[in-house]
DRENMAR-319186 format. One record per residue (C-alpha): x, y, z; chain; residue number from 1. Coordinates in steps of 0.1 Angstrom, whole numbers. Layout:
BEGIN
{pt {X; Y; Z}; 'A'; NUM}
...
//
This chain:
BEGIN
{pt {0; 0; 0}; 'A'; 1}
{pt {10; 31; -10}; 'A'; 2}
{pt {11; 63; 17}; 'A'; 3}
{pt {-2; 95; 8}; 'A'; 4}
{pt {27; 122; 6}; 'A'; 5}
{pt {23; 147; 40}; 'A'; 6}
{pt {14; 180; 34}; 'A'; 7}
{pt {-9; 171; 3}; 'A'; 8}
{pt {-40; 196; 5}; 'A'; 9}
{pt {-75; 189; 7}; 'A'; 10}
{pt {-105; 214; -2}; 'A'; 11}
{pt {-140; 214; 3}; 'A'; 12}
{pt {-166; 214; -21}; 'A'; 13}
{pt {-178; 243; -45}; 'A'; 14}
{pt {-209; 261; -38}; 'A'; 15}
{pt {-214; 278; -69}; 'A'; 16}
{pt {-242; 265; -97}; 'A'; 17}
{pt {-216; 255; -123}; 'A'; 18}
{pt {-193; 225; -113}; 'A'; 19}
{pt {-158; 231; -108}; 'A'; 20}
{pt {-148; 215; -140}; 'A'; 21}
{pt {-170; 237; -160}; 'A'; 22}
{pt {-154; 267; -150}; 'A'; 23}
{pt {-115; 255; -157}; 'A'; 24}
{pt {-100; 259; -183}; 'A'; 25}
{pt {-99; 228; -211}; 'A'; 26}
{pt {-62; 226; -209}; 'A'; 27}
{pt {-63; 215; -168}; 'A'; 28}
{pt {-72; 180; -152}; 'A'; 29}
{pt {-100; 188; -127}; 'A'; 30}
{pt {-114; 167; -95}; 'A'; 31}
{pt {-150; 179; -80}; 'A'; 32}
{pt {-162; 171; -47}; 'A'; 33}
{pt {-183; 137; -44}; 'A'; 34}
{pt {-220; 136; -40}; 'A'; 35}
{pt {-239; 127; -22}; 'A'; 36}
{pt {-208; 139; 8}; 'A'; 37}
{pt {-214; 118; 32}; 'A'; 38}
{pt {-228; 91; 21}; 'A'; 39}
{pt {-239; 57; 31}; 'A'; 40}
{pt {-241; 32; 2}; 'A'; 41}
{pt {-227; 51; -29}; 'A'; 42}
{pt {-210; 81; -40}; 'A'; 43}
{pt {-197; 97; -74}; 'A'; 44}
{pt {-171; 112; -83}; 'A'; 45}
{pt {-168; 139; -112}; 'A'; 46}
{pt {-137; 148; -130}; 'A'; 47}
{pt {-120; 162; -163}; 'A'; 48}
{pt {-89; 150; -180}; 'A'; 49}
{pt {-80; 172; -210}; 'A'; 50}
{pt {-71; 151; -244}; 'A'; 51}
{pt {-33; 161; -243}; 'A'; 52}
{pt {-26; 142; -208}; 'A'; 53}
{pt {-20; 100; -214}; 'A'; 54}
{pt {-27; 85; -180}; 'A'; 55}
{pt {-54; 98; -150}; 'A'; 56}
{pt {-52; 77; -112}; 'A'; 57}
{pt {-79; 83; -83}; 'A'; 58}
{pt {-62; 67; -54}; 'A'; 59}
{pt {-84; 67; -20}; 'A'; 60}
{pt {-66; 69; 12}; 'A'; 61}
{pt {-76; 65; 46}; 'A'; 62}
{pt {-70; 92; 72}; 'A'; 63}
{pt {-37; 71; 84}; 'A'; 64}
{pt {-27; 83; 46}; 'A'; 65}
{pt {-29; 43; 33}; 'A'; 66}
{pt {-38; 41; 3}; 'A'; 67}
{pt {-69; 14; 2}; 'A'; 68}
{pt {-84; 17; -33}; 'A'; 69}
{pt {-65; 28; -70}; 'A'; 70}
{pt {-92; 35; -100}; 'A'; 71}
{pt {-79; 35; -136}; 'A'; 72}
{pt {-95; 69; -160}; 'A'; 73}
{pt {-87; 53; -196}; 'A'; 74}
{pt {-110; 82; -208}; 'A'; 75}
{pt {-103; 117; -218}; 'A'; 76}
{pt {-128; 144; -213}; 'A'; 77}
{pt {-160; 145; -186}; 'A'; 78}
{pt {-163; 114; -162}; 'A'; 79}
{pt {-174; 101; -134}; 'A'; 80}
{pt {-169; 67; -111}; 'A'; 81}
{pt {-190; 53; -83}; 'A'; 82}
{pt {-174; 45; -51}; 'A'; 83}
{pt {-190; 16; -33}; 'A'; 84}
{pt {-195; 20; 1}; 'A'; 85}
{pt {-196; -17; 6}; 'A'; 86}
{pt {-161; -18; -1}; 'A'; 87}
{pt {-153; 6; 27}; 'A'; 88}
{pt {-158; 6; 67}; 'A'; 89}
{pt {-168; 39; 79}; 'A'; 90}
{pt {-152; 70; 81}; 'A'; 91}
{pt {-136; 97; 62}; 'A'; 92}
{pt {-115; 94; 32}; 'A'; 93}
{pt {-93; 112; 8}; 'A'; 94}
{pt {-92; 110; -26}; 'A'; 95}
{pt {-67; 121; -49}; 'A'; 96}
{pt {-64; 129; -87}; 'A'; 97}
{pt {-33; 121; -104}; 'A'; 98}
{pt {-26; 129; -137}; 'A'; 99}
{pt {6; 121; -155}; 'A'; 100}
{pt {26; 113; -126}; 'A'; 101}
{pt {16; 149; -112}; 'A'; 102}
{pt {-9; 155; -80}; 'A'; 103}
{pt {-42; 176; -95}; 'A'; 104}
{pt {-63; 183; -64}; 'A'; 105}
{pt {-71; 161; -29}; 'A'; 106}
{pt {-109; 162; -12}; 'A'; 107}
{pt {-127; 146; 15}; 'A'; 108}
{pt {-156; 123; 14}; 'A'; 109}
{pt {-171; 105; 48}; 'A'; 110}
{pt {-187; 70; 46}; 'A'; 111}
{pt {-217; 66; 73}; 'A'; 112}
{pt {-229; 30; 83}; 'A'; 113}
//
């Protein structure tokens, strides 16, 4: 298992009508806050990955910073995956996006039972 690298940041979801990846611009990977946050038996997970970048990572980590889960994104442009809760005991999570070997954005997420 992998450890999450200390001093990584973490946000907290956007308020405003249009989602986070909307208002970027094409050329940047985005990650938006998962909904429904928390949640209790599944969750998504929106992102962007622009055309030019070749290989996209969400890696969940627990709060020890473990990483727990790693999701492929073969696809370029607007996604989103599903998170299980099943899969999970609960508590509060990270999540990261990587894209191309680089760090794009961290959040939070919390898994009620």
């Amino acid at each position: 298992m992998k450890k999450l690298k200390s001093g990584s940041s973490t946000s907290k979801g956007s308020t405003n009508s249009k989602s986070d990846a909307e208002e970027t611009n094409s050329n940047s990977a985005t990650l938006e806050q998962n909904t429904p946050n928390p949640f209790t038996q599944k969750t998504e997970i929106r992102f962007f990955i622009p055309e030019a970048f070749s290989h996209a990572m969400i890696y969940i980590y627990n709060m020890r910073g473990m990483q727990i889960k790693s999701i492929s994104i073969p696809e370029k442009g607007y996604g989103t995956i599903t998170i299980n809760g099943s899969d999970l005991q609960a508590g509060m999570y990270l999540y990261t996006l990587i894209v191309d070997g680089k760090e794009v954005d961290t959040k939070r997420m919390i898994l009620t039972q």
